[in-house]
N, C-alpha and C positions, 0 to 999 in steps of 0.2 A: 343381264337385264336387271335394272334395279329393282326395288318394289313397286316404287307407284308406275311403271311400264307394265307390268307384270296386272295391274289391276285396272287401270285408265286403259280408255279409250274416247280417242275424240274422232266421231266417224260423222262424212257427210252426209247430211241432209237430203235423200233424195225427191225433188217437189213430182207430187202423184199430178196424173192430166183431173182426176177428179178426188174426192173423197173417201168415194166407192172404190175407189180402185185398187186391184188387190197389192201392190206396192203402199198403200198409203197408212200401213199399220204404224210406221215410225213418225211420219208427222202430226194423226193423231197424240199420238203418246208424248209430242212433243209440245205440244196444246196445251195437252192436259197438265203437265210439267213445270209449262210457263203460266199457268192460273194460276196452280198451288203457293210458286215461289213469288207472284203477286199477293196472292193472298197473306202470306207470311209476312212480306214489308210490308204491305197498307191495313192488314189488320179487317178489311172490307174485300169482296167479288166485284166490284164497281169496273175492275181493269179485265174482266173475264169475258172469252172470247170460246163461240165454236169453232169448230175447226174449218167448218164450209165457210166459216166468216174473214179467217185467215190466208184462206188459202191464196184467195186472188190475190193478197200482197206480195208473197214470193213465186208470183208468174215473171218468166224476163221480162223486161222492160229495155228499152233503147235507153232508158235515163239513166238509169245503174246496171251495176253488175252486185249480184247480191251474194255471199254467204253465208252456210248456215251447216253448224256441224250438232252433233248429239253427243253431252259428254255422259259416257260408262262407267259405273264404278263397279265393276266383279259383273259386268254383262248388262246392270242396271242403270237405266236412263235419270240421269240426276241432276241434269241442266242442260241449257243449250249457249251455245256462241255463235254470235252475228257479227257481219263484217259487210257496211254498205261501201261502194266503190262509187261516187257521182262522177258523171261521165259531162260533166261542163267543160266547158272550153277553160283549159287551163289549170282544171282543177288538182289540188295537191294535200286534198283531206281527204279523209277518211270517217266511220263511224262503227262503233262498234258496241257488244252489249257481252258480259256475261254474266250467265246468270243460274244460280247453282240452288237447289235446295238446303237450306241448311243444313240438313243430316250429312250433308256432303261436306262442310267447311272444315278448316284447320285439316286439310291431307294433300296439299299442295294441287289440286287440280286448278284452281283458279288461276296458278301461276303457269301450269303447263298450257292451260287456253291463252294466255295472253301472249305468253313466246307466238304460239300459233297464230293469234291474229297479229303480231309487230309485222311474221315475216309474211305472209301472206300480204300485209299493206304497203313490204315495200317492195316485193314484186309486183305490184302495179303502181310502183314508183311514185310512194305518198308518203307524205313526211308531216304533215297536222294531223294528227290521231286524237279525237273527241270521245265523251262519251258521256252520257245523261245519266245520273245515277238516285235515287231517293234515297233521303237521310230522316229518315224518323226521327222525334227530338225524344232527346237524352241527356240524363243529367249528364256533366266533364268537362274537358278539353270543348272548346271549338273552331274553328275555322272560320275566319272572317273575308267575304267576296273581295278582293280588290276596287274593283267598282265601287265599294265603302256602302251598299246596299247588303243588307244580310251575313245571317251566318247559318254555321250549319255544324254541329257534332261532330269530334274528332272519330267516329264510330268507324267501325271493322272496312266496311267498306273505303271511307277515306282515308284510313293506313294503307290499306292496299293501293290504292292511285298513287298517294304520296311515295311510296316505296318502289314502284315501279317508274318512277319521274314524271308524273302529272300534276302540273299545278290547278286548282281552283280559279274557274276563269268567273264565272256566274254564277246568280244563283234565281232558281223557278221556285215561285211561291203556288202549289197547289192551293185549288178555291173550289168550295163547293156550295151550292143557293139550294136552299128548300124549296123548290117550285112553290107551292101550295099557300107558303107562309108570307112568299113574294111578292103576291100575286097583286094585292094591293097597291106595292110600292113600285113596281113593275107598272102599274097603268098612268100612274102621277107621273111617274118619270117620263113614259112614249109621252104625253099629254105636252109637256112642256115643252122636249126637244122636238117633235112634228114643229109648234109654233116657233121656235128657233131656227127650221129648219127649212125656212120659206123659201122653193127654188126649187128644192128637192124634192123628189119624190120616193115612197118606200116600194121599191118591185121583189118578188121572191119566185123561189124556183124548187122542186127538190130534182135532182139528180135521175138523169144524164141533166145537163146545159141547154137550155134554148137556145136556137141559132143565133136570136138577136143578141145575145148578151155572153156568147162564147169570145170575141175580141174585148170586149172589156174586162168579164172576170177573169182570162185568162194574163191580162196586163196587171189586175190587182195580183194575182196570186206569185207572178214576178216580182214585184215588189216587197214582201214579205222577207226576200232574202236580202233585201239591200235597204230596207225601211224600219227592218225591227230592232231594236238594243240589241247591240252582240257582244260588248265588250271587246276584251281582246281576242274573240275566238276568229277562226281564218273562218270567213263564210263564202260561200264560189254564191255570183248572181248567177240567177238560174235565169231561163229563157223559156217561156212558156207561147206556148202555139196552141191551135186546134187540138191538132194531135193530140198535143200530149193532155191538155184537157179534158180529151176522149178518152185517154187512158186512166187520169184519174179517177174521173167520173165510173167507169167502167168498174176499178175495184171495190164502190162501195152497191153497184147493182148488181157484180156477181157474187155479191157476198150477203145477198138480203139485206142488208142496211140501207137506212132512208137519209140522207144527205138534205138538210134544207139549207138554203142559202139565200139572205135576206140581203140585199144591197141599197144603197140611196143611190138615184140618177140625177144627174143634172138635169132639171127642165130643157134649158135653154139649149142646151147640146146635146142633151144626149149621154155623154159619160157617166160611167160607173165612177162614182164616187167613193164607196165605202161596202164594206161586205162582212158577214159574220156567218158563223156555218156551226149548225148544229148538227146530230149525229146519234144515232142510237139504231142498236141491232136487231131481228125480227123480235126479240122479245121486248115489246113497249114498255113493260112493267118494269124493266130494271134502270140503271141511271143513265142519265145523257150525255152526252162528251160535248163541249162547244170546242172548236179546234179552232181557225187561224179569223182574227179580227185584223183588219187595217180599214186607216182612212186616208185617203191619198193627200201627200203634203198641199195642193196646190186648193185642197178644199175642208182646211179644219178649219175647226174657230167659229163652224154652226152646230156644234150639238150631234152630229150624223154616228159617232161613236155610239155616243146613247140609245139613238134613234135607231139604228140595225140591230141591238141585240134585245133593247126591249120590244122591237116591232117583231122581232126572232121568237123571242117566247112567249109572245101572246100567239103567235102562228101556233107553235108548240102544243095548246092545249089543246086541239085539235087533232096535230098529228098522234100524240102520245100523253093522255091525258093523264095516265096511270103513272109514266114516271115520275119518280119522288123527288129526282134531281138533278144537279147539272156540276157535273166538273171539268175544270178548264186549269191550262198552266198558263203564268205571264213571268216575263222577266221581272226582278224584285224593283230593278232601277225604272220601270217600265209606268213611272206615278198616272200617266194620264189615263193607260187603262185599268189600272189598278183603284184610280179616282172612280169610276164607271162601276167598276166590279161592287167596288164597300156600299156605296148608295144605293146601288138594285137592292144590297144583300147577302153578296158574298162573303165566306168567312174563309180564314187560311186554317190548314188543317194540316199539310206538312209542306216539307220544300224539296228541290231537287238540286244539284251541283254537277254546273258544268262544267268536264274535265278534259282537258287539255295537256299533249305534249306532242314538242315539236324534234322528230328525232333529224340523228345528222347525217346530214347526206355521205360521209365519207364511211359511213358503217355499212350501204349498201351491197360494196362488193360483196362483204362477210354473211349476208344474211340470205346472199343472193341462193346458196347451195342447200341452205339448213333442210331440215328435211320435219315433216311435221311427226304427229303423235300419232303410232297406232293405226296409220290409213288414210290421214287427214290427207 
């Protein structure tokens, strides 16, 4: 047995039916885990979650199959690894995360989680392997996106992707708006694109979906996998229904988080034209997350970009008056939301790299037997 066998352990993840429940001591601690080593790259709590908050995310779901191990070093919990499986028709990617606390790095566990999630994703017979990573900026070397938008720090993290065969496919500019200081420039801006935005109408909602508007935002949120900049990365279109709209909606109301979501309607038809969704967890006071914006090709060129997230955060003060903020990721090539973002307010404050490799099919038989770490 070598050393790091000897000391590593990569053990699964078992998801408790509740928080309370007496099995749910390791997912706790696994929470607590992934804050820390948030905290560590962003330098901010902004990315911190309870655990009653997380938990609905790793409930099964018909749309994935999800992994989730705990990595041990001498019995001590000192990162986790994820491994999502999308269950689209046809799909041949993959997702994964690891993520370690510092005090753990330079003793090769990084590299023993990553054997672990290659073979693990190609027994379920996947061959695009992704992964979203933050690059804090630092003086040195850097990495320039392909797409000729951005760059990004040759730092520890991006020797390890590179070293393992990952190219840099993208790159996510983090943004974050001072509510407060916005507030101003936020009402000039709804002001203009409302009158721009003659046809339309602003409807909102927060979470679960009204019946009237579950076939529409359920078609916008389709869209998102085949309408957003992706570069060269594999993206499966997704197919969204009821259902599963139910189900999304469902993890942010068992998880106490308020879901708003602001869209423009066509007058004259009816259609969901445009959507934005903000996000923040039972505690108001900390920062807000805006997650996925689109506006459907067949009706830009009024203004409705504008118009749903400034109509989004004047909603906002109301819901959550006390939060200070709002951070959101957009692809760097992504100018037209990005155009939206700098006018409200927005400042970039670090970036993320999207990492890509496409392993070869003729290596599967070999990996087909491997055997994982420790239990995995």
């Amino acid at each position: 047995m070598n050393d790091i066998t000897a000391r590593l352990e990569l053990r699964p993840l078992r998801i408790p039916e509740s928080i309370d429940a007496p099995d749910a001591a390791d997912f706790r601690e696994m929470v607590r885990v992934r804050n820390l080593v948030y905290r560590e790259v962003a330098g901010d709590d902004d990315a911190a979650v309870r655990p009653e908050e997380l938990l609905p995310r790793y409930r099964a779901t018909p749309d994935e199959t999800r992994h989730v191990w705990l990595a041990l070093w001498h019995g001590r919990v000192v990162g986790r690894i994820g491994l999502d499986i999308p269950h689209e028709e046809r799909s041949d990617t993959a997702y994964w995360i690891i993520e370690l606390l510092r005090e753990a790095h330079g003793r090769g566990i990084g590299s023993a989680a990553y054997r672990l999630v290659e073979q693990t994703a190609r027994r379920h017979g996947r061959h695009a392997l992704q992964s979203y990573v933050q690059h804090p900026d630092q003086p040195g070397e850097r990495l320039r996106a392909p797409t000729g938008f951005g760059d990004i720090p040759l730092d520890r993290a991006a020797r390890f992707l590179v070293r393992h065969g990952y190219s840099l496919e993208q790159i996510y500019r983090k943004s974050v708006l001072e509510i407060a200081a916005a507030a101003s420039t936020v009402d000039a801006h709804l002001h203009r694109a409302a009158a721009a935005a003659s046809g339309y109408r602003v409807v909102s909602w927060t979470a679960p979906t009204p019946v009237e508007y579950v076939d529409g935002y359920a078609w916008l949120k389709s869209r998102m996998s085949t309408d957003a900049p992706a570069a060269a990365l594999d993206v499966d279109e997704e197919v969204w229904d009821a259902a599963r709209l139910a189900r999304h909606d469902a993890q942010y109301v068992d998880a106490g988080q308020t879901l708003l979501v602001t869209a423009a309607q066509h007058i004259d038809t009816g259609e969901l034209a445009a959507f934005n969704e903000l996000m923040i967890g039972a505690d108001l006071t900390l920062a807000t997350h805006q997650h996925d914006t689109l506006v459907a090709g067949a009706h830009r060129g009024h203004r409705l970009g504008m118009l749903v997230k400034c109509a989004g955060l004047v909603a906002w003060r109301e819901i959550a008056p006390r939060s200070p903020r709002v951070v959101t990721y957009n692809a760097e090539e992504n100018r037209p939301m990005l155009d939206i973002n700098e006018a409200i307010g927005f400042r970039a404050v670090s970036y993320e790299g999207a990492w890509q490799k496409r392993l070869r099919r003729t290596d599967d038989a070999d990996s087909a037997g491997s055997s994982a770490t420790n239990g995995s």
